[in-house]
C-alpha positions as CSV (number, residue, x, y, z in Angstrom):
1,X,-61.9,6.1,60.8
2,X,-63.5,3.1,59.8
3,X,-67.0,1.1,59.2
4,X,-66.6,-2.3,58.9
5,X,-70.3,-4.4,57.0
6,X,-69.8,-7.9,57.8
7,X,-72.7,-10.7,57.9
8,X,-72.8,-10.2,61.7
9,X,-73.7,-6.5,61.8
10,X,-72.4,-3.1,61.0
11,X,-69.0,-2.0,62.7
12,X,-67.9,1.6,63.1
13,X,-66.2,4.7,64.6
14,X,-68.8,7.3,65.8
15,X,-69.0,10.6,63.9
16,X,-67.4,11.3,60.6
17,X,-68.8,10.6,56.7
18,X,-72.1,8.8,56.0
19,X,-70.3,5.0,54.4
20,X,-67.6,5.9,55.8
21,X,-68.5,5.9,59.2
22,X,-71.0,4.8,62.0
23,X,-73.1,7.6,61.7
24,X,-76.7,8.0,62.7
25,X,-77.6,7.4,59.0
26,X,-75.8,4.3,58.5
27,X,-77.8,3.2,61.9
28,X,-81.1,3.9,61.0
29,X,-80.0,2.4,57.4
30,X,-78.7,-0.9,58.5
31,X,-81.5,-0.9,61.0
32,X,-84.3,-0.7,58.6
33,X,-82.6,-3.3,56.5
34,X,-82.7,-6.0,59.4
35,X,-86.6,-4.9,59.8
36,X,-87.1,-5.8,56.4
37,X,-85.4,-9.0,56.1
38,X,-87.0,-9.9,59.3
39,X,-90.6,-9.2,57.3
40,X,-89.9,-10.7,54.5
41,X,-88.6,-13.9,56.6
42,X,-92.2,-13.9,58.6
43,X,-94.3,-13.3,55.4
44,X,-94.9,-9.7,57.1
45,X,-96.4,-10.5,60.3
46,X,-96.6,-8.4,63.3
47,X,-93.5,-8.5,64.5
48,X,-91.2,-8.2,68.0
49,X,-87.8,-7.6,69.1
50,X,-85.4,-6.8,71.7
51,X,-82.6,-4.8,71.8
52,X,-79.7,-4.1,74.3
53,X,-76.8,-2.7,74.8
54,X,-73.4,-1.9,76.7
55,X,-72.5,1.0,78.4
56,X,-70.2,2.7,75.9
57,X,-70.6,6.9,75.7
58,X,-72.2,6.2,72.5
59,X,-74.6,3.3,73.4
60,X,-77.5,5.6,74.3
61,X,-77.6,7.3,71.1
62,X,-77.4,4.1,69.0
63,X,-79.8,2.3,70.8
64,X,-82.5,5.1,70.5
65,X,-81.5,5.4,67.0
66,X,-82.3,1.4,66.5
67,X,-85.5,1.4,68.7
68,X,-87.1,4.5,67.1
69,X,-85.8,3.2,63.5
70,X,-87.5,0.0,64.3
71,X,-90.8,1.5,65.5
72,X,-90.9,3.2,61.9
73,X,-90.4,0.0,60.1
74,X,-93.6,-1.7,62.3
75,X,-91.8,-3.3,64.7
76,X,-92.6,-3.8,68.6
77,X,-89.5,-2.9,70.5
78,X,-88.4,-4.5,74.3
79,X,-85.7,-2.6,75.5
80,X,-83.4,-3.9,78.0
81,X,-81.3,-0.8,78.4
82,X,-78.1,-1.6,80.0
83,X,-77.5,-5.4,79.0
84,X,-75.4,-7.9,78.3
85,X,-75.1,-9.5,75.0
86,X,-76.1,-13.1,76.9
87,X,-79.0,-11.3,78.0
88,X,-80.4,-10.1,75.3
89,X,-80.5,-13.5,73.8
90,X,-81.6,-14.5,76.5
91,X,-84.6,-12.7,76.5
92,X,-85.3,-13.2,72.7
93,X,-86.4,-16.5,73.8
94,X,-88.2,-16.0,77.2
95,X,-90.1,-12.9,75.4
96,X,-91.0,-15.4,72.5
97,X,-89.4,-12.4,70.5
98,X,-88.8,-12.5,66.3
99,X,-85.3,-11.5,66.6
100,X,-83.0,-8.9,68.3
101,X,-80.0,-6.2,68.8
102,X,-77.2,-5.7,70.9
103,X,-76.1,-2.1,70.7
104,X,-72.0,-2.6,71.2
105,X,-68.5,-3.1,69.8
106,X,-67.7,-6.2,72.1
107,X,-63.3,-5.6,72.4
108,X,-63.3,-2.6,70.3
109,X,-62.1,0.9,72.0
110,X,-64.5,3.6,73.2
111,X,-64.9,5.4,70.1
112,X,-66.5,2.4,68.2
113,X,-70.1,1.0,68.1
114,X,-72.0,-2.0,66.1
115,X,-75.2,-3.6,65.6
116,X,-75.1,-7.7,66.7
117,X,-77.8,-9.0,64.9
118,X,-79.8,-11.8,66.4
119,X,-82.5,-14.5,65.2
120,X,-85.5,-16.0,66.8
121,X,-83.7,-18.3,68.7
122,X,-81.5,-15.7,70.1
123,X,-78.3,-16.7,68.1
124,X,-76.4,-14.9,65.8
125,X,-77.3,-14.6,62.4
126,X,-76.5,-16.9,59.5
127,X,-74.1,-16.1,56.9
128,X,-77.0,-15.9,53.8
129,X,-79.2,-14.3,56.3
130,X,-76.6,-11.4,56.6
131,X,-75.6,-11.2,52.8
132,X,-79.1,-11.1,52.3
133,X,-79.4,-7.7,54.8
134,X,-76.1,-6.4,53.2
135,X,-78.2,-6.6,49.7
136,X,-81.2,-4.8,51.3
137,X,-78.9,-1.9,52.9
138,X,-76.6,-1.7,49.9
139,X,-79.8,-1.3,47.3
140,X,-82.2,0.8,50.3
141,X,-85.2,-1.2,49.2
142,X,-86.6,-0.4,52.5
143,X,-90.2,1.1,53.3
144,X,-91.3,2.8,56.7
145,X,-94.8,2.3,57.4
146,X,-97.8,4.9,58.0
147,X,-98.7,6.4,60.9
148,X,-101.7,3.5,61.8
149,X,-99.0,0.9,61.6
150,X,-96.1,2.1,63.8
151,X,-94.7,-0.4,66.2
152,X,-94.6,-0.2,70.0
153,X,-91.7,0.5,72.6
154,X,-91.4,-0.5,75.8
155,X,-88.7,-0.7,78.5
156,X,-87.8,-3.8,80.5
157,X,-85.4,-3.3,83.2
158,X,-84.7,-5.9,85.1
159,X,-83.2,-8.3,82.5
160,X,-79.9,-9.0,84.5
161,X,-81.7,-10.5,87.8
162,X,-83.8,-12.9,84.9
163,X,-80.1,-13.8,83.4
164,X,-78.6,-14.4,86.6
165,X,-81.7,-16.6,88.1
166,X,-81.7,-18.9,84.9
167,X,-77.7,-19.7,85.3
168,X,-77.7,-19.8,88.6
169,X,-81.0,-22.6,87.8
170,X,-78.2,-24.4,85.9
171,X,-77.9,-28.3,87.3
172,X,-74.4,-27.6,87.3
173,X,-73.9,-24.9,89.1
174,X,-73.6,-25.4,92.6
175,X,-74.2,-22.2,94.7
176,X,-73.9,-24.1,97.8
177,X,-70.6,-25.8,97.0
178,X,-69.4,-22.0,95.8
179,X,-70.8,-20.8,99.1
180,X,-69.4,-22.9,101.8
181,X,-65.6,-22.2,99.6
182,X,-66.0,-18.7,101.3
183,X,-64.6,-17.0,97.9
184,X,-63.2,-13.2,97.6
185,X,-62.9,-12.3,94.0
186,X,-61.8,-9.3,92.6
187,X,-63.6,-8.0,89.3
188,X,-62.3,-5.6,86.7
189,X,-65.3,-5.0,84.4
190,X,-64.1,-2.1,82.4
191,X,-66.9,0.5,83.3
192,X,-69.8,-1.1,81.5
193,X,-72.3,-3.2,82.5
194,X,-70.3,-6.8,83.6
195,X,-70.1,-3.9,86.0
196,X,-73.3,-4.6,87.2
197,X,-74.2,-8.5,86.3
198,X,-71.1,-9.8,87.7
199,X,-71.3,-8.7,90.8
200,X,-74.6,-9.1,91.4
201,X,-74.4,-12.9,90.2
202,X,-71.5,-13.3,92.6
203,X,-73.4,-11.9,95.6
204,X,-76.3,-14.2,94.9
205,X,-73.3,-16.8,94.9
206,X,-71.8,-15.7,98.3
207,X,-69.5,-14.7,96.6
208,X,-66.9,-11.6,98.2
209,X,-66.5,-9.2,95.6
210,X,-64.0,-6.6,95.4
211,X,-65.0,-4.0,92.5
212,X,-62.5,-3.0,90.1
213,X,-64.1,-0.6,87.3
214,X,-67.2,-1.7,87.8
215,X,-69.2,1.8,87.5
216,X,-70.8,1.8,84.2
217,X,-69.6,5.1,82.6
218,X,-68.1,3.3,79.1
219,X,-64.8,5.2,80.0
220,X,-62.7,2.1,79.9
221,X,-59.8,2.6,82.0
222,X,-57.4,0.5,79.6
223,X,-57.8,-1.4,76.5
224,X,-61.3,-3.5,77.0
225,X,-59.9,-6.5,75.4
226,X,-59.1,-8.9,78.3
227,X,-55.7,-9.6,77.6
228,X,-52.9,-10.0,79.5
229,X,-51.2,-6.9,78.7
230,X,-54.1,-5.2,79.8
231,X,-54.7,-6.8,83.1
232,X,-51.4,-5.3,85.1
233,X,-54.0,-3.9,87.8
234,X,-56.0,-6.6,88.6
235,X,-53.0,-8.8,89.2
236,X,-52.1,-6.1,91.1
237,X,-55.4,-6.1,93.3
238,X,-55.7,-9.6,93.5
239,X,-53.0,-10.0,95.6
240,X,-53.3,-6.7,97.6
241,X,-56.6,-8.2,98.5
242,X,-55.8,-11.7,99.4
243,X,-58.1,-12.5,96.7
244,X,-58.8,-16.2,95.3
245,X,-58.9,-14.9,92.0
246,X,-59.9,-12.3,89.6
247,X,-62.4,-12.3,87.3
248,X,-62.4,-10.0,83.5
249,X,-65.0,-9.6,81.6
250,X,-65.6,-7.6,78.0
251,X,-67.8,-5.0,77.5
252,X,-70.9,-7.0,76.3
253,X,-69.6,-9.5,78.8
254,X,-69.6,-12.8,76.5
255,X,-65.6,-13.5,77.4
256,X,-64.3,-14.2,80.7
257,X,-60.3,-14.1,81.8
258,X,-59.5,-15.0,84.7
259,X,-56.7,-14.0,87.3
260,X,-54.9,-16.1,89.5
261,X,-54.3,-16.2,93.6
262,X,-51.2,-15.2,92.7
263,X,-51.4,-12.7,89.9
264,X,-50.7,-14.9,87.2
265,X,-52.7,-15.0,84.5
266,X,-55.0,-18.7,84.3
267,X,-55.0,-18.0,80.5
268,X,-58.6,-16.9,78.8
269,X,-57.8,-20.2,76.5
270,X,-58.1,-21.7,79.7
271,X,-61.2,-20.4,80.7
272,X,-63.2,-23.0,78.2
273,X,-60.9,-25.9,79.1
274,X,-61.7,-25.4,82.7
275,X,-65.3,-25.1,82.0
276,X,-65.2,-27.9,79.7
277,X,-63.2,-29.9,81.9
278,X,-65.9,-29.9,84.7
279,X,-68.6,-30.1,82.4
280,X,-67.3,-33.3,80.6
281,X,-66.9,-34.6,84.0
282,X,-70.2,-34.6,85.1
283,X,-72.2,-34.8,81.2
284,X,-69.6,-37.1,78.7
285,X,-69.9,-35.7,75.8
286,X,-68.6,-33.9,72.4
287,X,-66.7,-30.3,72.6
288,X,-66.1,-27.8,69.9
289,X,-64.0,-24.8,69.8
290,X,-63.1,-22.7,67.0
291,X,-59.4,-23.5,65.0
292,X,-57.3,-20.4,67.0
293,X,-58.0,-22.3,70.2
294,X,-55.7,-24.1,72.1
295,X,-55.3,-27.5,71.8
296,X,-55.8,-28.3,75.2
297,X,-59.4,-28.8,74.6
298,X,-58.6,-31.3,72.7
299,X,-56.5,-32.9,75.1
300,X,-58.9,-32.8,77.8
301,X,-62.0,-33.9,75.8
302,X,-60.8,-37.0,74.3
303,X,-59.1,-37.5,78.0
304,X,-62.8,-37.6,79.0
305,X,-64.3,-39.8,76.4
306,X,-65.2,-37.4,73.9
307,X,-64.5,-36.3,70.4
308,X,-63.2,-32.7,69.6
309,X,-63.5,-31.1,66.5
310,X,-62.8,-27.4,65.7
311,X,-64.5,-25.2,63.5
312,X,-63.9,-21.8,61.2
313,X,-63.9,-18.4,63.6
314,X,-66.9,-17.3,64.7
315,X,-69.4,-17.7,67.1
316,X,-72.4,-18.8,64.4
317,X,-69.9,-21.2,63.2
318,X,-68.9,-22.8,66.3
319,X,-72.4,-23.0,66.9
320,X,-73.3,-24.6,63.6
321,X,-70.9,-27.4,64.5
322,X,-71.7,-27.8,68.1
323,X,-75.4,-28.5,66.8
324,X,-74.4,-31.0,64.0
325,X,-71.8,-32.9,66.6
326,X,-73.7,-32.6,70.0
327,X,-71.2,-30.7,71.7
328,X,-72.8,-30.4,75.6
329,X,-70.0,-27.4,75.9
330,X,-67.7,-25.5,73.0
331,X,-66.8,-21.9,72.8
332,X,-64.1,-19.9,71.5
333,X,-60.4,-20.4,73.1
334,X,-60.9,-15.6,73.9
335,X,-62.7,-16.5,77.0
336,X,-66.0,-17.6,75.5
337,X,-68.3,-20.0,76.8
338,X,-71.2,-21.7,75.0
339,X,-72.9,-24.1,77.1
340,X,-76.4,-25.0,75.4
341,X,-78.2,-26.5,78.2
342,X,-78.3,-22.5,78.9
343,X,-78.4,-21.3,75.4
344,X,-76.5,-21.2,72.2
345,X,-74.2,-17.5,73.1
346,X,-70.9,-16.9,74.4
347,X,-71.9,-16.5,78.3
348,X,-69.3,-15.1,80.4
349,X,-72.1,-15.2,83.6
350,X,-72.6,-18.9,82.7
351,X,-68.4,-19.4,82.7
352,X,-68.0,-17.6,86.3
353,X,-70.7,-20.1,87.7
354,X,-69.4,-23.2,86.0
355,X,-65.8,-22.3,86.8
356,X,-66.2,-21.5,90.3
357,X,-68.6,-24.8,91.0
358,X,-65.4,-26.8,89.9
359,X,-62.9,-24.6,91.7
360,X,-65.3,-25.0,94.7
361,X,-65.4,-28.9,94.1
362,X,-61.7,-28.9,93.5
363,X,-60.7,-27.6,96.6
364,X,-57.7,-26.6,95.4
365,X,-56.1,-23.0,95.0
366,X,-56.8,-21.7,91.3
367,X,-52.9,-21.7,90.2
368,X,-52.9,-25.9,91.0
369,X,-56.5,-25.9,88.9
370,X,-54.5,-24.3,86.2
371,X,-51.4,-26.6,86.4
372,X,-53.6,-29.5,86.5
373,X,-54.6,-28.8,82.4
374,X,-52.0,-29.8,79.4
375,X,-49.2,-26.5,78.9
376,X,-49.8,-25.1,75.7
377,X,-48.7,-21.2,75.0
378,X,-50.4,-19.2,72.6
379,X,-49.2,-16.1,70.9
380,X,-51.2,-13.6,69.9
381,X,-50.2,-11.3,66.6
382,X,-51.3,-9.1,63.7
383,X,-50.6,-7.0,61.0
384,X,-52.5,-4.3,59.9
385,X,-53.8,-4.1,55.9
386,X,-52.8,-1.8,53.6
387,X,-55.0,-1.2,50.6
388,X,-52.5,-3.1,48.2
389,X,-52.5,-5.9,49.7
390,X,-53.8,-8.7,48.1
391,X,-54.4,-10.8,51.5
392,X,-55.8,-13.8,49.6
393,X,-53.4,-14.2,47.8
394,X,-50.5,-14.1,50.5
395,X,-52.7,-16.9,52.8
396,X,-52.8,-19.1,49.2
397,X,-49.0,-18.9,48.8
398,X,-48.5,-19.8,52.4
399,X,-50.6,-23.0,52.5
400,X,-48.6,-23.8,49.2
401,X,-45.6,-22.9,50.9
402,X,-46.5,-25.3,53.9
403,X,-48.3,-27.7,51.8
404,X,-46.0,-30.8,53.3
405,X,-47.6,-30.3,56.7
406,X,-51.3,-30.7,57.8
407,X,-53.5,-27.6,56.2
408,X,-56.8,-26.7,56.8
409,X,-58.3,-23.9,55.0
410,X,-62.0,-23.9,55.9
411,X,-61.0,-20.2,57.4
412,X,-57.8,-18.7,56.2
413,X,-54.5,-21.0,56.5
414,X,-53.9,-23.4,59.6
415,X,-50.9,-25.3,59.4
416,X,-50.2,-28.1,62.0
417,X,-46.9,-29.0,62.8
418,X,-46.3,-32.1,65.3
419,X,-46.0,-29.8,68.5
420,X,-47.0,-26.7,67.5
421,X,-49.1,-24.9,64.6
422,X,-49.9,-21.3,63.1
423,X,-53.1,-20.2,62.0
424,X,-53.7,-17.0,59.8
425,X,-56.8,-15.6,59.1
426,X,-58.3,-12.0,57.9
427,X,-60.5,-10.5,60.5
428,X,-63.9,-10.2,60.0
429,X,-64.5,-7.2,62.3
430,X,-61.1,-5.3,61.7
431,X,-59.0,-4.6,58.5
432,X,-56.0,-7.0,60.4
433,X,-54.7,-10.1,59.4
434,X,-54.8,-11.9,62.5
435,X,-51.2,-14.5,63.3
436,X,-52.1,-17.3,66.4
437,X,-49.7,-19.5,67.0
438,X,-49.3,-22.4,69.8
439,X,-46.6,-24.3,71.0
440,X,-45.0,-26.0,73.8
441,X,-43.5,-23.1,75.6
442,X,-44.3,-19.4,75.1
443,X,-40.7,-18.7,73.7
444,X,-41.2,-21.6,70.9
445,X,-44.8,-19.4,70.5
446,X,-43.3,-16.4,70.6
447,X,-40.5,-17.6,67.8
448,X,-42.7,-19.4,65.3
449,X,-45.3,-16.2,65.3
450,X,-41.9,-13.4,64.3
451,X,-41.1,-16.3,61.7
452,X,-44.6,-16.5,60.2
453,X,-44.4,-12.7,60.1
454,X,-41.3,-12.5,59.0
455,X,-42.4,-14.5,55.7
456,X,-45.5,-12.7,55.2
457,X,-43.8,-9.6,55.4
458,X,-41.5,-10.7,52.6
459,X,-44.3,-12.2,50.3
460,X,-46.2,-9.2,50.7
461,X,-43.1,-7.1,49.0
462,X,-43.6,-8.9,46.1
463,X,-45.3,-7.6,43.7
């Protein structure tokens, strides 16, 4: 089993070895570290924050863990229960909070759990910020406070109505256009709590909604990342229903799939070029997505009169570079949205209303809207790490190996070829090295990723 300490949070699989582990330990440790980097950053001052969390089995356990661990470092806890990870950011700027935490393991089967760290503003950490709280857990130069001093917990539960009134505030979104197109969507939600927010946004839309896992039990009825090999049912049900579309979300519910009339998949890449597409019609403007996105955001940007530009993996980093460009939209090409005149997050609440205001405005069937956007096909790969394995090494002797083409190694290697390109990357949240490639057809995808692999596998044989 396996804990993974990254500058984003603490990864892990529940049970097992303290450090070895997510255990309760390594909770209340990594916890108490995040308290004391956010004291030292507000020159110890009363401080506030919010956590939330999924519905995963072990969510409840964690998040008491956090709250209570919290309350013994000073801190005044808001607890959202049953949230989104949008939500809780959210709230960390309507509750004028100092930071917060989202209790879950975004893709990651049942059996895993993690701490998202947030800042004032709601956004994910920086990467000094989380050195910094690596350093603090790694030397536990932590110190509870006295009785007098403890901090306060309260409960806040109706969060999700809050989220849902500010996107559905959104200029953008236009509830009466989504209304009149008399929509029936189908939504797979994977037991937890898009469960709850997606449904209930849609019905403030006038939306038809036919539920697909949508009880929040986090038993995930197949593997929660919304990819198309995972999706068989909802195809399935979309049809069976009659439905205009179907609608996946993640268990924290910052990526959005989508399904179309038909079955077909629209392509989660596609789910920020629509947005963006609609967006960049109505506010002209500058996009950013991350470097394993498609390149049909490119396309469609620059189409519209604005300039693309891609940065490293990761949401703080797509972030950083929205800022510094003044994207109006970005995200990453897994389904996630960023739109900042809501907030700086990956928002798949904000993607459904965006994407169904321009479906509704369309007025055409969600297949056409997909045929309407550049064909690029993305393949999707990895190989798992072995402890010998010098992975830096392998990525430097592929960029030398492809040195003759156009490199970029602000995150790993990304070679661009004239119609197609390979990026390669370790993961930050998995011990994978993670193999997209794009190209003109899926086949051509398919092909250049078992070549890329092929080449690895042979370098990595070397000794």
């Amino acid at each position: 089993m396996t804990l993974i300490k990254s500058i984003s949070g603490i990864r892990g699989t529940i049970g097992g070895k303290i450090g070895e582990n997510l255990t309760p330990i390594d909770v209340v440790k990594f916890s108490a570290s995040y308290a004391t980097w956010l004291k030292g950053k507000n020159n110890n001052k009363k401080l506030k924050v919010v956590i939330g969390r999924d519905a995963r089995i072990s969510g409840k356990m964690v998040s008491s863990l956090v709250s209570n661990t919290l309350v013994g470092m000073g801190v005044d806890v808001i607890d959202l229960g049953l949230s989104t990870t949008p939500t809780v950011e959210i709230a960390v700027d309507l509750e004028k909070a100092d930071g917060g935490i989202i209790v879950t393991a975004s893709h990651n089967p049942k059996q895993w759990n993690a701490l998202k760290l947030l800042n004032e503003k709601g956004e994910f950490i920086e990467d000094k910020d989380g050195q910094t709280i690596l350093q603090i857990a790694e030397n536990e130069s932590y110190i509870f406070v006295e009785v007098d001093e403890l901090g306060s917990y309260s409960k806040v539960k109706d969060y999700l109505e809050i989220h849902i009134d500010e996107v559905i505030k959104l200029p953008l979104v236009d509830a009466e256009a989504i209304s009149k197109a008399n929509f029936k969507v189908v939504v797979d939600a994977v037991n937890s709590t898009g469960g709850i927010a997606i449904p209930n946004l849609l019905d403030r839309l006038g939306v038809e909604c036919v539920k697909l896992y949508c009880d929040p039990t986090g038993e995930f009825p197949h593997n929660p990342e919304p990819l198309p090999e995972h999706l068989e049912e909802i195809s399935k049900k979309v049809v069976e229903e009659g439905a205009d579309l179907g609608l996946v979300v993640d268990p924290d519910v910052d990526r959005l799939a989508i399904v179309n009339e038909d079955g077909s998949m629209f392509g989660e890449e596609y789910t920020l070029v629509a947005c963006c597409d609609y967006v960049l019609q109505n506010t002209p403007g500058n996009t950013v997505s991350n470097l394993s996105s498609s390149r049909a955001l490119r396309d469609i940007t620059v189409k519209n009169g604005g300039k693309y530009e891609a940065s490293a993996v990761g949401e703080v980093n797509v972030v950083t570079l929205m800022k510094k460009n003044k994207a109006v939209i970005g995200g990453e090409g897994n389904g996630g949205i960023i739109y900042p005149e809501s907030h700086y997050g990956r928002d798949a609440l904000v993607g459904v209303a965006l994407f169904l205001s321009h479906l509704a405005k369309a007025k055409i069937k969600c297949s056409e809207l997909r045929a309407s956007y550049p064909s690029y096909y993305m393949s999707k790969n990895k190989i798992v790490l072995t402890p010998d394995l010098n992975v830096d090494h392998i990525l430097n002797l592929m960029a030398e190996k492809y040195k003759g083409e156009e490199i970029s190694t602000i995150d790993g290697v990304k070679v661009d070829f004239d119609n197609e390109w390979v990026h390669l990357r370790k993961s930050n949240t998995e011990p994978i090295i993670r193999i997209y490639t794009e190209s003109s057809t899926q086949e051509k995808a398919d092909d250049l990723a078992k070549k890329i692999i092929k080449e690895i596998k042979e370098i990595a044989s070397i000794k």
